[in-house]
Residue, then its C-alpha position, 0 to 999 in steps of 0.5 A: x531906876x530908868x527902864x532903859x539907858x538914855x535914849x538908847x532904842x530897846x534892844x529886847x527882840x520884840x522891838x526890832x522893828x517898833x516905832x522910834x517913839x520906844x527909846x527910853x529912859x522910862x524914870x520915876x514912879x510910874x516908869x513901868x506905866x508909860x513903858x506900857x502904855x508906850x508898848x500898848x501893853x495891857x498890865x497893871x502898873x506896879x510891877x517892880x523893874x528889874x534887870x532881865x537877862x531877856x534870851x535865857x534858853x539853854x545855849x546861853x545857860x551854863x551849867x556843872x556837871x554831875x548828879x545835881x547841876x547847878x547854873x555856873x553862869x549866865x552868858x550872852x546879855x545882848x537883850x538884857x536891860x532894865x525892864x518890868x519884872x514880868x519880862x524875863x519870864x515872859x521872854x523866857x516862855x516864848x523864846x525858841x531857838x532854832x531846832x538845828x540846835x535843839x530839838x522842839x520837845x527838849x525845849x519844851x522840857x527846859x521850860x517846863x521842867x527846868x525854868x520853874x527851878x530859876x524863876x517864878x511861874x506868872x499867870x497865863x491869861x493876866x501877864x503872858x496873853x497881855x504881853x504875847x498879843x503886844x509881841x505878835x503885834x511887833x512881829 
């Protein structure tokens, strides 16, 4: 699976202002390897892609209503695309909306409290801190 259509620039948020050299598709075996090396992120190569949604915070997370809330639906797919499989998390921990929208501590509560129900935790210091520094970097 190509980890982005043809030559369509990344839309995710940390390449807004990346190099030109970050348009894809990244196809084949090691697809995940040269979109890392391409990135300069620092991660083992055999993560599986994945399609990522890229921007899950609550505003684009529809839920029902009652005593037991179950997700409805997913909205807003604008940075969504094929990347490796530790992306969504890792978009998912860093992102913060504007707190005219919502308070810091209630989104401080959705990710603790509420993503672990949607995805699986990775590890801090092997997967988040590697992807983090490649993010400032592109800031």
């Amino acid at each position: 699976m190509p980890l982005q259509s043809t030559n369509n620039p990344l839309r995710s948020w940390p390449f807004r202002t990346h190099r030109d050299d970050l348009y894809g598709p990244w196809i084949g075996n090691d697809a995940v390897r040269r979109f890392q090396e391409a990135c300069c992120i620092d991660l083992k190569d055999d993560w599986p892609v994945a399609f990522t949604h890229g921007d899950l915070v609550p505003c684009n997370t529809l839920v029902t209503k009652g005593e037991n809330p179950k997700v409805a639906a997913i909205i807003d797919w604008a940075q969504g695309g094929w990347f490796p499989s530790y992306w969504e998390w890792c978009k998912a921990k860093w992102v913060y909306m504007p707190e005219t929208d919502m308070v810091r501590a209630q989104q401080e509560l959705w990710k603790e409290r509420y993503l672990p129900l949607v995805m699986d935790a990775l590890s801090e210091t092997e997967v988040y801190h590697p992807w983090f520094y490649f993010t400032l970097s592109n800031v």
